[in-house]
C-alpha positions as CSV (number, residue, x, y, z in Angstrom):
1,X,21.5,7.2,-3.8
2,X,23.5,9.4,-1.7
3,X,27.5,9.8,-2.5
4,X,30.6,8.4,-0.7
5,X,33.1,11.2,-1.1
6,X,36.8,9.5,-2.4
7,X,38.6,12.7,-3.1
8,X,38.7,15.7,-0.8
9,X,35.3,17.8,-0.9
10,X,31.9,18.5,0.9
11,X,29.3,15.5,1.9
12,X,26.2,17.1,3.3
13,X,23.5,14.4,4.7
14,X,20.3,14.3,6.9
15,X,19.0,11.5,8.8
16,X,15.1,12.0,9.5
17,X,15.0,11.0,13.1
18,X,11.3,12.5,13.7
19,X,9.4,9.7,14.0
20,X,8.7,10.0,18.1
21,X,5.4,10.9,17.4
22,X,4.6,9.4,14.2
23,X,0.8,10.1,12.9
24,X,-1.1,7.6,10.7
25,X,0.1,6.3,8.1
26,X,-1.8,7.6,5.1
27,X,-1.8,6.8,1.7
28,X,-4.6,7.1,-1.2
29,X,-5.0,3.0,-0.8
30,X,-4.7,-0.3,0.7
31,X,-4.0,-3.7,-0.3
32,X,-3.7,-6.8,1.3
33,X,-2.4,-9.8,-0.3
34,X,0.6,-12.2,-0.7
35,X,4.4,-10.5,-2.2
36,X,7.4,-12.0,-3.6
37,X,9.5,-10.3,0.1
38,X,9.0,-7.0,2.3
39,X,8.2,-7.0,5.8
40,X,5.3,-9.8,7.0
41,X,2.5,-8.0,8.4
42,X,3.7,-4.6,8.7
43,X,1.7,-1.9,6.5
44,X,4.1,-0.3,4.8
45,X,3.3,2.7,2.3
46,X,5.0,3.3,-1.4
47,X,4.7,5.9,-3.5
48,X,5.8,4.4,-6.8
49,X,6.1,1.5,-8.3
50,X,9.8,1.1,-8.1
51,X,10.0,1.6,-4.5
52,X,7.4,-1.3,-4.3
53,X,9.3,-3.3,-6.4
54,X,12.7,-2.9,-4.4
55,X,10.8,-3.7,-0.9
56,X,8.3,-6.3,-1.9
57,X,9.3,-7.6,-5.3
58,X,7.4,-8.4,-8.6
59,X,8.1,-12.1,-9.5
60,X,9.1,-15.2,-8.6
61,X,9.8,-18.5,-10.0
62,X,7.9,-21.8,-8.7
63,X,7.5,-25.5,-9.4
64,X,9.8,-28.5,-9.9
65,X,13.0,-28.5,-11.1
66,X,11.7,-29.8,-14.7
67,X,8.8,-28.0,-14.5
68,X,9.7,-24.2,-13.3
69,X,7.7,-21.2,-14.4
70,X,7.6,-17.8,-13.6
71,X,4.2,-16.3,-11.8
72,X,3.4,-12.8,-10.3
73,X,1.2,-12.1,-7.4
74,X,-2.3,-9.9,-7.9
75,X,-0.6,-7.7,-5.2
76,X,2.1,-6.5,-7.8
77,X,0.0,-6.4,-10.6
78,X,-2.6,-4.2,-9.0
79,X,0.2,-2.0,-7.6
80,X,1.7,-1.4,-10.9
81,X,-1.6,-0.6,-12.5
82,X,-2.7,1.8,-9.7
83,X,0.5,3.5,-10.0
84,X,0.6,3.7,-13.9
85,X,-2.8,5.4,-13.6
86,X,-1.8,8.2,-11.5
87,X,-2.1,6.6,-8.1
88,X,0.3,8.3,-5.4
89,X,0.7,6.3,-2.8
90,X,-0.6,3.0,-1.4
91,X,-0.4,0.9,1.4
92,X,0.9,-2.7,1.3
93,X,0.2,-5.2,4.0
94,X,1.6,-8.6,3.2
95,X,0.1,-11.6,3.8
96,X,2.0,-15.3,4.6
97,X,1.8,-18.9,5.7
98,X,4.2,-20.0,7.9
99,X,6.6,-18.6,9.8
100,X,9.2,-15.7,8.6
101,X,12.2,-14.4,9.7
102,X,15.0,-11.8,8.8
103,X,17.9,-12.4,7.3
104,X,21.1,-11.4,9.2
105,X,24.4,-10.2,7.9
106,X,27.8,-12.2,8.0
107,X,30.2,-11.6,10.4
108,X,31.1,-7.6,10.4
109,X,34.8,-7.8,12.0
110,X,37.4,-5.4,13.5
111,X,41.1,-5.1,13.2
112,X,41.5,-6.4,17.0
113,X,41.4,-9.8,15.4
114,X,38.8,-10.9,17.6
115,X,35.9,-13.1,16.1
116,X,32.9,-11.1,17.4
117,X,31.1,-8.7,15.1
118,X,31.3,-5.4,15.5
119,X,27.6,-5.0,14.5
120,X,25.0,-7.0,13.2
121,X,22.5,-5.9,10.6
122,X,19.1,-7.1,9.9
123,X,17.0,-7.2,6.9
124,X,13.3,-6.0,7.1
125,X,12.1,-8.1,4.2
126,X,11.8,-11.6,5.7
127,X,11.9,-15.1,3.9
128,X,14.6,-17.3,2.4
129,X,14.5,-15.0,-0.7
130,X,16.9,-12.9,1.4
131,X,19.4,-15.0,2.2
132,X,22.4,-14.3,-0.1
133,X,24.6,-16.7,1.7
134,X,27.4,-18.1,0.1
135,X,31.5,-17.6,-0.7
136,X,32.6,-15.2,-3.1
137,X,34.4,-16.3,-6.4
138,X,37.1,-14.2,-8.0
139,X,34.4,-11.7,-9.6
140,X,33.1,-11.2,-6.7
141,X,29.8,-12.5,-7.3
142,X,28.1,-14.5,-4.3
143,X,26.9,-18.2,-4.9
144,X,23.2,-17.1,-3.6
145,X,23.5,-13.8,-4.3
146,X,19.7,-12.5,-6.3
147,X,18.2,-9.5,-7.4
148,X,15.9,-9.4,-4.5
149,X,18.3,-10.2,-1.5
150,X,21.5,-7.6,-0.3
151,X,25.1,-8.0,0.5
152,X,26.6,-5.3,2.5
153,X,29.9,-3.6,2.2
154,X,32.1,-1.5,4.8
155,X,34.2,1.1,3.2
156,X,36.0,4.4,3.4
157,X,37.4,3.6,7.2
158,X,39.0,6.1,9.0
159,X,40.6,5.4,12.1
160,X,41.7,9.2,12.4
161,X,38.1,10.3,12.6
162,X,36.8,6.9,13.7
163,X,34.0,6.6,10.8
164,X,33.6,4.2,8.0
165,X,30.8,4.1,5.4
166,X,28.1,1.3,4.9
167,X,27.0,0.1,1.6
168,X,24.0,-2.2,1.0
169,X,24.3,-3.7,-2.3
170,X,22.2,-6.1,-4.5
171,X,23.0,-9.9,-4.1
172,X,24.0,-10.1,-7.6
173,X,26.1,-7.7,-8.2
174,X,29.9,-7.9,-8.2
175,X,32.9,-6.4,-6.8
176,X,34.2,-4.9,-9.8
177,X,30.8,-3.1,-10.5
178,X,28.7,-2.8,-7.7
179,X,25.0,-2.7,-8.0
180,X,23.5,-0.5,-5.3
181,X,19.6,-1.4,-3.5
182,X,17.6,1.2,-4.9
183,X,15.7,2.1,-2.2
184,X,16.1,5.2,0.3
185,X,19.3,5.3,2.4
186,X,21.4,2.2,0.5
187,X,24.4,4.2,1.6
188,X,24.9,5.2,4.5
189,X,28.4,7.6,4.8
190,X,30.6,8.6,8.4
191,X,29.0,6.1,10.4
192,X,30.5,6.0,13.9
193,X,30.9,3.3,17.0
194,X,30.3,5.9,19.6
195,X,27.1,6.4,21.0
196,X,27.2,10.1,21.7
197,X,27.4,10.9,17.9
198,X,24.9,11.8,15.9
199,X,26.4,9.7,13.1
200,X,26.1,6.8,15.7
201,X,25.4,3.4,13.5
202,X,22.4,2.6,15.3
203,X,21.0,6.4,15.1
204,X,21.8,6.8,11.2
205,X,20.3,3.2,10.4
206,X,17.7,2.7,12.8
207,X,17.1,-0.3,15.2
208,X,13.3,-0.3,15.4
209,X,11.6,-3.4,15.0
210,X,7.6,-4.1,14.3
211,X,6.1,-6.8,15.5
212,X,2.3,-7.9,15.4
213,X,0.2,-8.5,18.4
214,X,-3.7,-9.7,18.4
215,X,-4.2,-10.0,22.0
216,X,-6.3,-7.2,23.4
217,X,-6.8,-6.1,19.9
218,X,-4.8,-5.8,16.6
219,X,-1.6,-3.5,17.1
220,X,2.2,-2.9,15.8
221,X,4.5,-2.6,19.0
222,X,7.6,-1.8,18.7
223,X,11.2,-2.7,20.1
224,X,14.6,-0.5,19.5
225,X,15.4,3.0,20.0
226,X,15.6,5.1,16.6
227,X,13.7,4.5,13.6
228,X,15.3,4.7,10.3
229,X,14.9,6.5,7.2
230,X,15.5,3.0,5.6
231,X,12.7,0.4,4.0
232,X,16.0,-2.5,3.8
233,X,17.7,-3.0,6.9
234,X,18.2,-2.4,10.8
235,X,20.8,-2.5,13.2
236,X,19.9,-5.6,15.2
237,X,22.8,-5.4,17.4
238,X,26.4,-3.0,18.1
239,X,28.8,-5.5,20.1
240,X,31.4,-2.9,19.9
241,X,31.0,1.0,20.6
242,X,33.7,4.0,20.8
243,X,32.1,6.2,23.6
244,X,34.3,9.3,23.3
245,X,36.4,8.1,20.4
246,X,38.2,11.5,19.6
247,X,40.3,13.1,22.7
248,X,39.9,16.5,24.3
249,X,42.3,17.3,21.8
250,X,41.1,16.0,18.7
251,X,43.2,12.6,18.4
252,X,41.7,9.5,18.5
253,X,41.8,7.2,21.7
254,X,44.4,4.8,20.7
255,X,42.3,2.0,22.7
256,X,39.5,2.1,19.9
257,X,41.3,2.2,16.9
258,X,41.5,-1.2,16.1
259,X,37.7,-1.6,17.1
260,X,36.3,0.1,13.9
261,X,35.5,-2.4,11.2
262,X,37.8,-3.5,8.9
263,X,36.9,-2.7,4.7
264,X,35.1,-5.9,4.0
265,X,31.8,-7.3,2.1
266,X,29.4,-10.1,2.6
267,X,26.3,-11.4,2.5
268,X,23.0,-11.9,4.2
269,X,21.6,-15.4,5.7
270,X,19.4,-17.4,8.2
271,X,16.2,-16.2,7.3
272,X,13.3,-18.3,7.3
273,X,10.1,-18.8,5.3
274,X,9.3,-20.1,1.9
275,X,6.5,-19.3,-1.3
276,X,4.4,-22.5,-1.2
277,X,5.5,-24.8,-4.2
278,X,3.6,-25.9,-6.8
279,X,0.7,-22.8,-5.2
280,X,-2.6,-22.2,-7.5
281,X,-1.8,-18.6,-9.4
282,X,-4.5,-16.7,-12.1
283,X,-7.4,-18.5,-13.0
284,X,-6.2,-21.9,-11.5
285,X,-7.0,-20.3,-7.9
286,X,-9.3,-22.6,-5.4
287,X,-10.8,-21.8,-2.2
288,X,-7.8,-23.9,-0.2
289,X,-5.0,-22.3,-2.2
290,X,-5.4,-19.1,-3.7
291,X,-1.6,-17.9,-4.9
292,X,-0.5,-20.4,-2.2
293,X,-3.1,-18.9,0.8
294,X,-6.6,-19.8,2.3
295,X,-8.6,-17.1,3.6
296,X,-7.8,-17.2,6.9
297,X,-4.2,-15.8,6.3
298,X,-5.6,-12.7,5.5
299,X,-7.7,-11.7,8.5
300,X,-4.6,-10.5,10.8
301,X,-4.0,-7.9,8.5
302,X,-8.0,-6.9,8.1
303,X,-7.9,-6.7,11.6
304,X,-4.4,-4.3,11.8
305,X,-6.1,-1.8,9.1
306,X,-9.4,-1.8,10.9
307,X,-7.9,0.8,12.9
308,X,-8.7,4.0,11.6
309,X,-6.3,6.4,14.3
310,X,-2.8,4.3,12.7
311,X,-4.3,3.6,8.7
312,X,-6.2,5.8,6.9
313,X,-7.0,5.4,3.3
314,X,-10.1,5.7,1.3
315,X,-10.0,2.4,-1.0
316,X,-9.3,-1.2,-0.3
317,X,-8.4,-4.5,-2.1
318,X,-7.8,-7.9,-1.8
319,X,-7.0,-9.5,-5.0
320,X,-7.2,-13.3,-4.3
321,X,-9.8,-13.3,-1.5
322,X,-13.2,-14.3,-3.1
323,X,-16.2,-14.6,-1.8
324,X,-17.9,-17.2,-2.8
325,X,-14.5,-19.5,-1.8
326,X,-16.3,-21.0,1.8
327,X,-12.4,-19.8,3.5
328,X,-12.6,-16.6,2.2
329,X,-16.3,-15.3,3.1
330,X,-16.0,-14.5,6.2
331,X,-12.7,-12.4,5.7
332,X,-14.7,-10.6,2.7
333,X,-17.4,-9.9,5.4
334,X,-14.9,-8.9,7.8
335,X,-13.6,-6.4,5.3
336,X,-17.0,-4.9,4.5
337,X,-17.5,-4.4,8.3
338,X,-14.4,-2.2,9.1
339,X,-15.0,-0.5,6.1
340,X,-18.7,0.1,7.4
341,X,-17.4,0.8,10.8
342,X,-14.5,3.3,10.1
343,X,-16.8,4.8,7.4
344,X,-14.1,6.5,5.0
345,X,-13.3,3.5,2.4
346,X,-14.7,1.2,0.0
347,X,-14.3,-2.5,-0.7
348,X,-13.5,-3.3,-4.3
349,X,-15.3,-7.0,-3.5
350,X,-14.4,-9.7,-5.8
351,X,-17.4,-12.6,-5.5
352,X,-16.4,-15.2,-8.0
353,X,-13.4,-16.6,-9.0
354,X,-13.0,-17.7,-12.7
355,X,-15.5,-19.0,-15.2
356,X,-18.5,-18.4,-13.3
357,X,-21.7,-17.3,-14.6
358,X,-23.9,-13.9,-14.7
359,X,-26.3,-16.0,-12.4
360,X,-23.6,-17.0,-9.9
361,X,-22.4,-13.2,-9.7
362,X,-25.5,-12.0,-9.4
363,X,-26.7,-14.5,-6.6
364,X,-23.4,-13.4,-4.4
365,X,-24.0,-9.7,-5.1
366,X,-27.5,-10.1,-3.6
367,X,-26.7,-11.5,-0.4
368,X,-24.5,-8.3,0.4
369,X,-26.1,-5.2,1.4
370,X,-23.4,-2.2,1.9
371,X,-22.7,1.3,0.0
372,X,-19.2,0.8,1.6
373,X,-18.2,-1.9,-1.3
374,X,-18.8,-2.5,-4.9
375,X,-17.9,-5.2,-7.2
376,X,-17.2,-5.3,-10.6
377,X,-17.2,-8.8,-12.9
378,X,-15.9,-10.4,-15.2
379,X,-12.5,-11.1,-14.7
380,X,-9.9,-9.9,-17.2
381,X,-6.9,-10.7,-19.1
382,X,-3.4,-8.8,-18.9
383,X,0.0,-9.0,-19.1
384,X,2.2,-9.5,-15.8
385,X,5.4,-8.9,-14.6
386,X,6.7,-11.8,-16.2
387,X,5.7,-11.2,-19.3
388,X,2.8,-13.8,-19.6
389,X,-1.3,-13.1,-20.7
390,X,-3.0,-14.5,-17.5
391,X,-6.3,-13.8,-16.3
392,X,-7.0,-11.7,-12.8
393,X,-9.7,-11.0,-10.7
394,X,-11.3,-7.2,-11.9
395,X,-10.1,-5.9,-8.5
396,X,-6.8,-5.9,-9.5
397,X,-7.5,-3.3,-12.0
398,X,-10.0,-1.7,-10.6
399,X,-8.0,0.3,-7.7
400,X,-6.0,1.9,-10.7
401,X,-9.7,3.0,-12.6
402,X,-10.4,4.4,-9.2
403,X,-6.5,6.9,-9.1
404,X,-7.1,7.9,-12.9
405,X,-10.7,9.2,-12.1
406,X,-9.1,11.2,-9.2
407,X,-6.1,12.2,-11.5
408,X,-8.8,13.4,-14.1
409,X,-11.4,14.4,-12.1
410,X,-12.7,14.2,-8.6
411,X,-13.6,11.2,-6.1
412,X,-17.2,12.3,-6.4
413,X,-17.1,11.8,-10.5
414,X,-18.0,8.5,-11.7
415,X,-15.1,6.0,-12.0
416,X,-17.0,4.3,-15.2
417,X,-17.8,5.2,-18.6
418,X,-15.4,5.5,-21.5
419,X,-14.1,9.0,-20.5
420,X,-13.0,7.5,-17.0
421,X,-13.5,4.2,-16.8
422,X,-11.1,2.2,-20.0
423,X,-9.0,-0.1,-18.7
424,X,-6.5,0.3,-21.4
425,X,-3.7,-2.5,-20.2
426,X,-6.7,-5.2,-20.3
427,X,-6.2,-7.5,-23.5
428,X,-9.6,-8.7,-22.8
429,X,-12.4,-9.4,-20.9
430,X,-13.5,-13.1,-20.1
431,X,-16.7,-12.6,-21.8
432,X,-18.2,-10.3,-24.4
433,X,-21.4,-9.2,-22.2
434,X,-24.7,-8.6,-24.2
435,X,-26.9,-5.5,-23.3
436,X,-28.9,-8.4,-21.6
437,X,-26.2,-9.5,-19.4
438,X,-25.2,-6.0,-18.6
439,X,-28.5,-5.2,-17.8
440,X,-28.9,-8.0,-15.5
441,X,-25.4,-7.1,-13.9
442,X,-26.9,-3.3,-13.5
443,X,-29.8,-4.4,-12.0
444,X,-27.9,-7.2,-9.4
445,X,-25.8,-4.4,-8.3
446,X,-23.0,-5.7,-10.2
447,X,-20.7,-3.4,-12.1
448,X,-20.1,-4.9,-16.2
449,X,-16.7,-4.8,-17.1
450,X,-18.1,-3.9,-21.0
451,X,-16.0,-4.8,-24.4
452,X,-17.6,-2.8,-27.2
453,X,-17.7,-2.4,-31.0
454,X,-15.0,0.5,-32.1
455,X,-13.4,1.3,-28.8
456,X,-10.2,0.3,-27.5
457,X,-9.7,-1.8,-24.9
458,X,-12.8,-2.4,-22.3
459,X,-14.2,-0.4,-20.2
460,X,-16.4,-0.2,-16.4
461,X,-19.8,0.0,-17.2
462,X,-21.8,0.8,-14.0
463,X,-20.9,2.4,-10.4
464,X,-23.0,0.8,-8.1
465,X,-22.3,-0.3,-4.8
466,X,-23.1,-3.1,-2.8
467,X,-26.6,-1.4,-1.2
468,X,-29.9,-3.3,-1.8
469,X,-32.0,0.1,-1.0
470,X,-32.2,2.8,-4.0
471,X,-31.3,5.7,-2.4
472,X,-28.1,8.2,-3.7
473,X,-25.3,5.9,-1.9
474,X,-26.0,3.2,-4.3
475,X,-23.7,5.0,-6.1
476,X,-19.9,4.6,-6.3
477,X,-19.6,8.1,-6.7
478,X,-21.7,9.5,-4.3
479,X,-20.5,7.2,-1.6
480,X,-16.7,8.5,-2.5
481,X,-18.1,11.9,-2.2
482,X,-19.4,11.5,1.2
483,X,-16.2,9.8,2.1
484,X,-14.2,12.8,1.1
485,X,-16.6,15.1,2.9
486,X,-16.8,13.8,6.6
487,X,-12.8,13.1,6.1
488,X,-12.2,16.6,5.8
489,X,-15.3,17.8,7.9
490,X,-14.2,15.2,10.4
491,X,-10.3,16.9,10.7
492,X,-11.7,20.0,11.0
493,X,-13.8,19.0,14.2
494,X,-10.6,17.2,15.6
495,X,-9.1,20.5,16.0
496,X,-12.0,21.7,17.9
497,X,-12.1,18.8,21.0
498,X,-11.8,20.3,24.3
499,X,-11.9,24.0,23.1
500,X,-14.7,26.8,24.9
501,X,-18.2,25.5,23.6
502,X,-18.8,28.9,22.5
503,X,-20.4,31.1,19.8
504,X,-16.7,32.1,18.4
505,X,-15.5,28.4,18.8
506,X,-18.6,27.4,16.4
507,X,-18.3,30.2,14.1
508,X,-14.3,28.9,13.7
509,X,-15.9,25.5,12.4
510,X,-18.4,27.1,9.9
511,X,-15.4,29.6,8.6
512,X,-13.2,26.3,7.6
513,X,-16.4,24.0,6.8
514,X,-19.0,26.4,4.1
515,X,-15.8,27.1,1.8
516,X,-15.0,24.2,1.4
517,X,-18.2,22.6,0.4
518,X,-18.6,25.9,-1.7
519,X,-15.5,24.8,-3.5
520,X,-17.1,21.0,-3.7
521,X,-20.1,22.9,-5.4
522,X,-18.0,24.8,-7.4
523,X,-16.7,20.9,-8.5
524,X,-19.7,19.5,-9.2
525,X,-19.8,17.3,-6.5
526,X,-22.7,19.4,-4.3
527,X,-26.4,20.5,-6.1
528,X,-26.9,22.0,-2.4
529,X,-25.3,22.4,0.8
530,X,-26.7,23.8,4.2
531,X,-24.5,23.6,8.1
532,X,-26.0,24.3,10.7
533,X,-24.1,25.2,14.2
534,X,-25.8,27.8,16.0
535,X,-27.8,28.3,19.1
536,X,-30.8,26.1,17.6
537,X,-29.1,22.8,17.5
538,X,-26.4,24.0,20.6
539,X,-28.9,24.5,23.6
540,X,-28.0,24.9,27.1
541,X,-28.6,21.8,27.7
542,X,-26.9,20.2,24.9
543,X,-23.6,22.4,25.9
544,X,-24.2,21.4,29.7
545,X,-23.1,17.7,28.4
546,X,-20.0,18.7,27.0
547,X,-21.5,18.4,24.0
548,X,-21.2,20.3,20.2
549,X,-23.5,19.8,17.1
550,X,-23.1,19.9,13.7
551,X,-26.0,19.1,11.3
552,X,-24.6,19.3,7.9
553,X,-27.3,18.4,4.8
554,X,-26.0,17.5,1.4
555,X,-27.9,17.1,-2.1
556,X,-25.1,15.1,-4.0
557,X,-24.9,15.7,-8.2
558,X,-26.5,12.8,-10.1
559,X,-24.6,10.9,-12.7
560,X,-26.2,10.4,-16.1
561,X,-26.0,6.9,-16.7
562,X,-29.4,6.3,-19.1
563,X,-29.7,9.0,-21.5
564,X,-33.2,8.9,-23.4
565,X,-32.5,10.1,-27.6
566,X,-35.7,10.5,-29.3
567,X,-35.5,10.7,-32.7
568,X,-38.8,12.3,-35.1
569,X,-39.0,11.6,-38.6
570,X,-41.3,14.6,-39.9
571,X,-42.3,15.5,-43.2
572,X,-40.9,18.0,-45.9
573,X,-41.9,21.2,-44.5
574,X,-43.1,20.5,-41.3
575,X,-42.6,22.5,-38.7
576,X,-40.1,21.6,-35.4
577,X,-41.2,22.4,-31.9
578,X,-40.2,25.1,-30.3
């Protein structure tokens, strides 16, 4: 949290106001699903677990007023354990039904006594939760106030230099000690009403706002000027504003004194949008209420992150969407096809929901036919953010097997086994699985979650993906590799569009493309490598279309994942083999 200086002394800050050009957003993941707050429908990336917990929460409490109880989302619980694991950043789209809104912030008044704000600030998070409505008692703790909603706070004003500072605080804090949002830019210090500042409110805070749109296509557009370095709140209106507040002589203009805000607090209110009561959480989920969503709440969001040009990321999850629930299918589909069609991520599919069978599992794994997802059964049971055993779909944990192999390892080394592959936060499995069960698992294309005798915890027993055809992309790891190759491969030959189709311009491609799969070799991800870019593939003709080839051949490493002991009992004094 940045510093509000009180005593005479030095206050250097930055606002990031970059963002005119803004690339993808990238991050290591993605998961959709349902959150406690945050913004609806707007990707938004994290880097750690806290900063997911102040933006989108981690629990919640639903039910009757006899019969309340605390429940987590999968979203949170699958965030947490991809972080824990060595994760570094993920992107989190969140899902709703019904319509949110933002909550806006109590009146912000000036000393000319008028009733009209002087600004009005939004929150990004949308949903009752942020309302923190309500008087003040003589604490200063709001009626509403909650951990997961803000209050705001104008202090430090200064008519001499015509700044003030803005505090957002959390809803339950209270005057006497203050509880600051712990996210990026909760303070925000020499704020100013004139617009040709650079400490201008609406500058400093940022006024951008997202909204979805799914005609022609799936896209974010945007309203507002600046884009904040902020993940809690916008400017959604200055009524007010001190063009040239200082004089030619450094005094203020005595006509805008009186329009700065006055040192105040309050609270946040109006927002719209409520968790669905008495929702199906953990094992209890059905195919018309999964965590309070069908399937068909999901597929904006699949849509959005289709688009490989604004989202790249090289795993995805949906924790809660199941296939074989008849509302979720055809978003699990949809899901498998963008990852097919963008061709650098895979699905972690779950099929079944709880309590089904090796059979059932096996059935639903067969009629999929992809090396761009895999699944991985059966279900598991850990302990959530509020503190309860409950059982979750293996995807939720999955994602986080996936960030420790990477954190060990490389993408192209197999997430599974009990060097990479222990899920050491899962209490337990929901079943014990036999070699016979595993082996029909294996052999569906169904990766075992596997409990065994002496080790700790349970561990992923297989790496296959979703593809009926034996070939070396019915591997997990091999497909990761690939996906890691034609990403970089692939940014490489962006850099290249619309240069001379010449010998030098080819040659530049080689240079950045053979050390690199040299140092994949070197990795053990490669047995063999060959790239070929030369005159051979690059005829006249060929260059005459505008046109530049690339054929690049690959002989990925094998996994060994059935070792053969044989063991020879030979008499006293025979004699071994050489």
């Amino acid at each position: 949290m940045a510093e509000i200086l009180l005593s005479p002394g030095v206050l250097a800050s930055e606002t990031d106001s970059s963002f005119i050009n803004a690339g993808p957003v990238t991050a290591g993941a993605a998961i959709i699903g349902p959150t406690v707050k945050g913004p609806v429908e707007i990707p938004t990336v994290v880097t750690s677990y806290s900063q997911y917990l102040s933006i989108f929460g981690d629990k919640f409490t639903s039910g009757s007023v006899i019969n309340q109880q605390q429940y987590a989302y999968f979203t949170s619980t699958a965030v947490a354990n991809y972080f824990a694991n060595g994760g570094n950043s993920i992107i989190v789209a969140r899902v709703v039904t019904g319509s949110y809104t933002s909550a806006t912030s109590s009146l912000i008044l000036s000393a000319s006594g008028t009733t009209t704000p002087v600004f009005i600030l939004e929150t990004i998070s949308q949903g009752v939760i942020m309302n923190s409505s309500g008087s003040e008692d003589a604490a200063g703790i709001l009626a509403n106030g909650t951990v997961d909603n803000l209050r705001w706070q104008i202090a430090n004003v200064n008519t001499a230099s015509g700044t003030f500072d803005l505090l957002i605080r959390k809803g339950n804090d209270t005057t006497s000690t203050p509880a600051y949002a712990t996210a990026t830019g909760t303070t925000f210090g020499n704020l100013s009403l004139d617009p040709y500042s650079d400490r201008f409110v609406t500058k400093v805070i940022g006024d951008k706002k997202f909204n979805l749109v799914t005609t022609d296509g799936y896209y974010l557009q945007s309203t507002g000027s600046y884009l904040g370095a902020n993940e809690l709140i916008r400017v959604k209106s200055v009524n007010i504003t001190t063009p040239n507040y200082l004089l030619s002589d450094g005094s203020p203009n005595p006509i805008y004194t009186s329009s700065l805000p006055i040192a105040d607090s309050g609270s946040f209110g109006g927002a719209s949008g409520t968790i669905k009561g008495n929702a199906k959480f953990y094992d209890q989920i059905s195919n018309i209420d999964s965590q309070g969503l069908t399937g068909g709440c999901y597929t904006n969001m699949i849509n959005l992150l289709s688009n490989r040009d604004s989202y790249q990321y090289n795993v995805i999850l949906a924790p809660g969407l199941v296939d074989i629930f008849p509302s979720h299918t055809s978003d699990v589909n949809l899901i498998i096809s963008n990852a097919q069609n963008r061709g650098d991520n895979i699905y972690i599919a779950d099929l079944v929901g709880y309590g089904s069978s090796t059979a059932a599992i096996v059935t639903r794994a067969q009629q999929k036919n992809t090396s761009y997802a895999a699944t991985y059964w059966p279900w598991v049971q850990v302990i959530d953010a509020t503190g309860q055993q409950v059982w979750v779909p293996a995807s939720t944990m999955i994602a986080g097997v996936y960030a420790y192999n990477d954190s060990v390892s490389e993408p192209w080394f197999a997430p599974a086994g009990i060097n990479r592959g222990g899920i050491s936060t899962v209490l337990t499995a929901e079943r014990m699985l036999s070699s016979a069960q595993r082996d029909t698992l294996y052999t569906g294309k169904v990766n075992p979650i596997a409990t065994f005798p002496n080790t700790p915890g349970v561990v992923v027993f297989g790496q296959k993906t979703l593809q009926t055809r034996a070939s070396a992309l019915d591997r997990v790891n091999v497909r990761r590799l690939l996906i890691a190759v034609k990403s970089y491969i692939s940014q490489v030959a962006n850099t290249l569009v619309f240069e001379q189709n010449t010998a030098a311009t080819r040659n530049n491609f080689l240079a950045q493309v053979n050390p690199y799969l040299e140092s994949v070799q070197q990795r053990q991800g490669l047995y063999a490598f060959k790239v070929i870019m030369d005159d051979t593939n690059n005829t006249p003709t060929v260059i005459d279309q505008n046109q530049m080839v690339g054929q690049i051949y690959l002989q990925p490493t094998k996994t060994a994942e059935f070792i053969y002991l044989n063991f020879n009992v030979t008499p006293t004094g025979a004699t071994f083999p050489a």
